[in-house]
N, C-alpha and C positions, 0 to 999 in steps of 0.2 A: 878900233876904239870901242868900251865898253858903256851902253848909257845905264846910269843908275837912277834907278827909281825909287825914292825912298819916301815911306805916309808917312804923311803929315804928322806931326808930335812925335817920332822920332828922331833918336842920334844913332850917329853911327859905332861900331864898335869893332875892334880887330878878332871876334870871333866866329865862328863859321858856321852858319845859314844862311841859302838864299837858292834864287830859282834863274838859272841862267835860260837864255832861249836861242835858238838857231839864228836869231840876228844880231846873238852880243848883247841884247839886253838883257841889265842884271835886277830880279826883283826882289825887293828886300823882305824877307818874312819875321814879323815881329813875335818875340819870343820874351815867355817874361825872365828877368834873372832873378838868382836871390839876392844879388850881389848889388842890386841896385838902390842906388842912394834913394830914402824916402823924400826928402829934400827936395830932388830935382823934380822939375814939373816935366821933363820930355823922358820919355820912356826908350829902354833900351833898344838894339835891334841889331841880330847875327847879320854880317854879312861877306860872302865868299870875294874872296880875289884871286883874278888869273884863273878862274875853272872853268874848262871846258865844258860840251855840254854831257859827252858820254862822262864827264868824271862828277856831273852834278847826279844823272843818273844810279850814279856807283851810290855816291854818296846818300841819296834817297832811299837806294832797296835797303841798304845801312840801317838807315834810320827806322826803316818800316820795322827789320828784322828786332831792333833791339824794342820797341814798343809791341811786338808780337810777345815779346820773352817777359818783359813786367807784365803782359797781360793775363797771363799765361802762368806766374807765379801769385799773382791775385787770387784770379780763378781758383788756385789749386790752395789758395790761405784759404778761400770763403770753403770751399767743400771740407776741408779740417777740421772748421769751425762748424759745422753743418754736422758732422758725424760728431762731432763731440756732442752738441747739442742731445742727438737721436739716442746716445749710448745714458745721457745723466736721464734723458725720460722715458729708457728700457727702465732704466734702476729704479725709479721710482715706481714704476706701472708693478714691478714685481716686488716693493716693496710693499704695494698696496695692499697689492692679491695674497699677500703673506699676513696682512693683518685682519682682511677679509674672511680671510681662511679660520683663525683665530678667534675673531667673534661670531661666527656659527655657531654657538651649543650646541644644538642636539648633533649636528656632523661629528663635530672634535667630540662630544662622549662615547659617538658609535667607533669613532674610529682609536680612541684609547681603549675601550672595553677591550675591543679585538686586538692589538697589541699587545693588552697586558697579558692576556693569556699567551701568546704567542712567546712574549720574551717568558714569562715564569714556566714555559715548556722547557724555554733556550736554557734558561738559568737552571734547573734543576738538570738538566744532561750534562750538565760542566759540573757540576755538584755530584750527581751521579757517576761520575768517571774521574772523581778528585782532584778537581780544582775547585776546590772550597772560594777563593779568592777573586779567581775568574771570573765564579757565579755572580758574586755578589756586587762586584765592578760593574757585570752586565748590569743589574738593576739600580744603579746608583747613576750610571750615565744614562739610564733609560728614564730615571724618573719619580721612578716607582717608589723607590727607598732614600730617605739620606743615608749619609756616611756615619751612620755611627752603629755603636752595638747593639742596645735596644733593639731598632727594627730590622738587622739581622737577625737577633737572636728569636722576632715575632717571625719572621719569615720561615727559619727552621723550623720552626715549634708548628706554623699551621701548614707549609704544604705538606698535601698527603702522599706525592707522587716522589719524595727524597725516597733514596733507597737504606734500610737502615742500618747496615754495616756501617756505610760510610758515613752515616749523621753520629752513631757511634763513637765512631773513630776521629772525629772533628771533636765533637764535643769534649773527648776526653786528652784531645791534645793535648803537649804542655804549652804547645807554642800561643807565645801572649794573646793573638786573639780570640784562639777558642778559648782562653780560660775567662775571658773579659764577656762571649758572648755567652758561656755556659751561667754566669751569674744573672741575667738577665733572659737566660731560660730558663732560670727555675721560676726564676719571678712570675712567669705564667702560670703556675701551679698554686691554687689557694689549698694550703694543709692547713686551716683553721681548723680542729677539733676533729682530726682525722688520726686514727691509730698509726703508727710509726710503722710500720711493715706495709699497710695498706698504702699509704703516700711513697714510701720507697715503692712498693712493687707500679705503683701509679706512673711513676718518674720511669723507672727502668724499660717501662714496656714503650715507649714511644720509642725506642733505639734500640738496637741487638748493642746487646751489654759485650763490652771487650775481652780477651782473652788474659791479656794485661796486667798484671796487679799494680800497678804502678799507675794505668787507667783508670780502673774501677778504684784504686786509692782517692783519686784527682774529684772524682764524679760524686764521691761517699762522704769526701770533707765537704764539697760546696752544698750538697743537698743537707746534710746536719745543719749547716748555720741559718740555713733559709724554712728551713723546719722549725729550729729554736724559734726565729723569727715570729712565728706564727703559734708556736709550744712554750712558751717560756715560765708557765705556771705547773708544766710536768716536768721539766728537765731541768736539773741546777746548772747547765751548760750546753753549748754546741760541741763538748768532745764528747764530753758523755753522750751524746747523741752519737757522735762517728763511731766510738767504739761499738756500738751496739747495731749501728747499722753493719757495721764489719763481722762482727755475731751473727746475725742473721741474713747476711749470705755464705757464711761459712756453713751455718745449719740447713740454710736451704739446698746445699750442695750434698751435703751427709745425707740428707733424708731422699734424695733423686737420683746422685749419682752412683750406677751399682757398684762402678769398678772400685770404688771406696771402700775395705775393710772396714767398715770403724763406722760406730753410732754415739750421736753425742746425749748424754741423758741431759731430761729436763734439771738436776741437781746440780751438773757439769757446767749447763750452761749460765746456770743463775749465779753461779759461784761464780765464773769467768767476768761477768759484767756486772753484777753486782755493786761491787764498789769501785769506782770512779779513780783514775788518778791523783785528782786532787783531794781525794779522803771522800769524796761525798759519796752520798748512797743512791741508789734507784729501787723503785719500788718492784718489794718483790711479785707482788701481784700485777703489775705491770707486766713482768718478765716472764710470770708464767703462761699471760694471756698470750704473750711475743708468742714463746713456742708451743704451745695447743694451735696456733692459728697458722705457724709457720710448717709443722707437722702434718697440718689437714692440707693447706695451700702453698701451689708453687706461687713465690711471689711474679717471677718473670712469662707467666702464662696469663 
């Protein structure tokens, strides 16, 4: 016979806990349930029937093992939580020192100076070995330039280390962006009250002139209208302008290149440009100064 010992303010229940001993006594271990009625003033309580004591035993290492295992998946929630924590106050610690960084002046100037020279090394070797595009992608992701023509077309125009076949050879592309940048590299050129062969030879010497006609055609129209631009009280148009810049590098060819049979006379030439397309006239004295000056000087020298 089994005696049961059950505390005070307990009931009993057909669920299984309790503490058996080597004399058959059985001791009731109170246990809370969910299950219990709020109602009731006496409180639950597990208790075993018919176990022996090796099988109370069993059932105890039992119980320890599965209170080892929630303990042990706690444990392993709170370090989780713990490294998460660590990882959101890395991100922040480096997002400090990233703004830190940022508000130094004088560091961030020292160290853009020295960048920028380094990338407009970078970017003119990619320019230098014709990737026009390349170039200018480098400085546009770097900082230096936005995306537009203008300050490519400033970029060409001042660095001194392009090689100038290939600024050349951009320039007078047909492909739409060089013809978009060559408009706003002329725009660096003030011909305000500048003799028309001077301002041409001015333009041409910043680049080795193309082999091309179809080049030097591209180079000869946009320089006319940014001349007129600037001429528009000497010239009744920007063609009359391209014709005669066309004149005077034909002349400047005759008069330097030997392998050339052929001399063009000051009469030849003034007759050729003289009158304009559209019927209009150019002053003759204008034209004679062209070639007395284009006669003495090469313009591409």
């Amino acid at each position: 016979m089994i005696n049961l010992h059950l505390p005070k303010g307990y009931k009993l229940t057909n669920q299984v806990e309790a503490k058996i001993t080597e004399n058959g006594t059985v001791y009731c271990i109170p246990v809370s349930s969910r299950n219990n009625n709020a109602k009731s003033k006496k409180k639950s309580v597990l208790v075993v029937h018919n176990l022996s004591y090796s099988g109370w035993e069993n059932f105890q290492k039992t119980q320890k093992e599965k209170k080892k295992e929630i303990k042990n998946k706690e444990q392993s929630k709170k370090k989780m939580a713990k490294k998460g924590n660590n990882g959101k106050k890395k991100d922040k610690t480096k997002k400090k020192n990233l703004i830190l960084v940022s508000d130094s002046g004088e560091k961030k100037k020292e160290k853009t100076s020295e960048s920028k020279e380094s990338i407009k090394k970078r970017s003119a070797k990619l320019f230098n070995n014709g990737n026009y595009l390349g170039s200018f992608d480098l400085l546009v992701e770097s900082g230096m330039i936005n995306a537009n023509y203008r300050q490519i077309a400033e970029f060409v125009y001042h660095t001194k280390n392009l090689d100038l076949v290939h600024k050349g050879s951009f320039l007078s592309s047909e492909d739409k962006i060089s013809i978009r940048v060559l408009k706003y590299y002329l725009r660096c050129f003030d011909f305000r009250q500048k003799k028309v062969e001077m301002a041409l030879g001015e333009f041409f010497r910043t680049f080795a002139c193309p082999n091309e006609s179809q080049m030097i055609d591209r180079l000869s129209q946009e320089f006319a209208r940014h001349f007129y631009r600037h001429n528009r009280e000497l010239f009744p148009s920007s063609d009359s302008i391209y014709v005669l810049v066309m004149s005077i590098i034909l002349l400047n060819t005759y008069f330097r290149n030997t392998a050339i049979d052929f001399s063009l006379s000051k009469k030849q030439f003034i007759k050729n440009v003289y009158r304009t397309e559209d019927g209009k006239l150019l002053s003759k004295k204008l034209l004679k100064q062209v070639y007395k000056s284009i006669k003495k000087n090469n313009i591409f020298d």
